[in-house]
N, C-alpha and C positions, 0 to 999 in steps of 0.2 A: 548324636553326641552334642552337636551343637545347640539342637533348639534345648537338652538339659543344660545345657551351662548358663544360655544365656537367660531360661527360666531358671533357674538359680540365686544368677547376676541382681533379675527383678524380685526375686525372693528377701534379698538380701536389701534392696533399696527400700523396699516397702517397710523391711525391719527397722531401717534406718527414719524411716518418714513416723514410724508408729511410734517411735523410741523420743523423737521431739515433740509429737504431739504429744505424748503423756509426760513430757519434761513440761510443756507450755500449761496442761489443765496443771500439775502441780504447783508451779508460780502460781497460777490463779487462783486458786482455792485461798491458798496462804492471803491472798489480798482481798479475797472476799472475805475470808474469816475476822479481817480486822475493818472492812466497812460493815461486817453484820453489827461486831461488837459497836461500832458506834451508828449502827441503826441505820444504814444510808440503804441496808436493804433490808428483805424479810425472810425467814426464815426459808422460804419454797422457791426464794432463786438460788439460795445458800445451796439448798440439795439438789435442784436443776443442775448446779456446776459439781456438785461431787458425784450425783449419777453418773455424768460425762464424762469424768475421771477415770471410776473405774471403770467405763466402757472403754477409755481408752489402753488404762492395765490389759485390758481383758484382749484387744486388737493385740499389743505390743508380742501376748502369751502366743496368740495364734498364728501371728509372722513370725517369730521364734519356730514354731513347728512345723507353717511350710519352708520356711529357708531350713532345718534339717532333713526334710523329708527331700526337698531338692538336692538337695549336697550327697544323700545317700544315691542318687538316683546318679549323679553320675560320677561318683565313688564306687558304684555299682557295673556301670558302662567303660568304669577303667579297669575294672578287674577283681575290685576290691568283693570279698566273700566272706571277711571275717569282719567285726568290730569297725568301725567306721570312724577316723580321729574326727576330732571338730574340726578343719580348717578354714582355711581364709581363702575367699575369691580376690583376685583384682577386679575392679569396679571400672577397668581402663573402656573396657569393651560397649560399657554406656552411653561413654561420656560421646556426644555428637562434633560432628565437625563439620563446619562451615564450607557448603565448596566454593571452590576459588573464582567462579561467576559470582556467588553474591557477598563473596568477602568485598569484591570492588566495585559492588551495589550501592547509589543512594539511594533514599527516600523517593526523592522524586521518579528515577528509572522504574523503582520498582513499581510505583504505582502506574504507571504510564505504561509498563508489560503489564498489568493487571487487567487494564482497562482494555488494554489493546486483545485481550485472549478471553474474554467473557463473554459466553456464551449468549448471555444476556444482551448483550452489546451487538456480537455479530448478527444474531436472530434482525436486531431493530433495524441496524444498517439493511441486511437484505429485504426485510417487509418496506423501507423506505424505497430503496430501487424497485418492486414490485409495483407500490406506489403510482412511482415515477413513469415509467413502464405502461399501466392501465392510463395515467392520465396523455402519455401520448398516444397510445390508441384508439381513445376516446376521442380526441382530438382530429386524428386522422381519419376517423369513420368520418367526420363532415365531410370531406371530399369522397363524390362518390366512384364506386369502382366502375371500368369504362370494359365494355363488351366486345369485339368486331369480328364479326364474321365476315366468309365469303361464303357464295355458293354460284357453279355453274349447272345449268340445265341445260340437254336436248332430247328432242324425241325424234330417236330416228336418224340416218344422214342422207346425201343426194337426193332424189326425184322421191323417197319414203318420208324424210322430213315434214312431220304434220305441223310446227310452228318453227320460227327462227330460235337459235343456240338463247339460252337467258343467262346473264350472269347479274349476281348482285350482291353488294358489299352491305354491310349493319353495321351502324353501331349502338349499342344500349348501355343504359347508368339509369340509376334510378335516382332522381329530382329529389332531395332533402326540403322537401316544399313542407309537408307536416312536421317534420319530426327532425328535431337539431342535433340527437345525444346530449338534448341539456343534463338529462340525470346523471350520465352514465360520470360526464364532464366534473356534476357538482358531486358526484361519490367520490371521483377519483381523488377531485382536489380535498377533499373533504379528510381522505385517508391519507394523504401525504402530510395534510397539516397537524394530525393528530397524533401526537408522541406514544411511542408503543403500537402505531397502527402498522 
């Protein structure tokens, strides 16, 4: 019941929207007909705007007959079985209202939540922290990583012992001697500095 009413509702707006457009070509024509007579146009703009015209009659005929065919549908859905009067919708159920967050909205707020929830936006913010992220990785691989083991050995114990107990401590890293991560360095900064990177 509801979505016929409020197709209906749009039946009836639409009539009303066709109903000033063919009120607007009819001024028009009336004012081209008196620049044609003093020649300001030619004959085949003259008729461009009276075709227009009656395409517009022609719109106004057939929102006439969906806003009845909508009216009977839920003149139909209230019960109605016989002869269907013409009536009247209220148009209340249209009209939109402001909710009371952006009634006490300015300009500037609004733009400033727009900015702040675009998707656009947050994508770039997080590929800049990505960025930022790889450039201090890259950074951090020059210091190299540091390894230390231990190990003890024996063979054997008492009078079987064929060498002394061995223990021995490691450490390993491997020397950035060739190689600095200059690339990895000049991408990173390279992506941080480039807007949208």
């Amino acid at each position: 019941m509801k979505q016929a009413y409020v197709a209906a509702l749009q039946a009836q707006a639409l009539l009303e929207n066709a109903i000033a457009t063919r009120d607007t070509y009819v001024h028009t024509i009336q004012l081209n007909k008196r620049r044609f007579v003093l020649r300001a146009i030619n004959e085949g703009d003259l008729t461009k705007i009276q075709v227009a015209a009656l395409q517009s009659h022609q719109a106004v005929t057939q929102a006439e007959q969906t806003l009845r065919v909508a009216k009977v549908s839920v003149a139909f859905l209230l019960g109605f079985r016989t002869l269907v009067p013409n009536y009247q919708l209220d148009g209340k159920e249209l009209d939109a209202g402001i909710p009371p967050a952006l009634s006490r909205a300015s300009r500037e707020s609004l733009l400033q939540g727009a900015l702040e929830r675009r998707p656009d936006v947050a994508a770039f913010v997080e590929q800049e922290k990505r960025a930022a992220t790889a450039l201090t990785l890259s950074k951090r691989h020059l210091i190299p990583a540091f390894g230390l083991s231990a190990t003890y050995s024996a063979n054997g114990t008492g009078d079987t012992n064929v060498s002394p107990p061995n223990a021995s401590v490691g450490l390993t890293f491997a020397l950035p001697i060739f190689y600095f991560q200059h690339g990895e360095i000049v991408r990173a900064e390279a992506d941080l500095s480039t807007p949208g990177a």
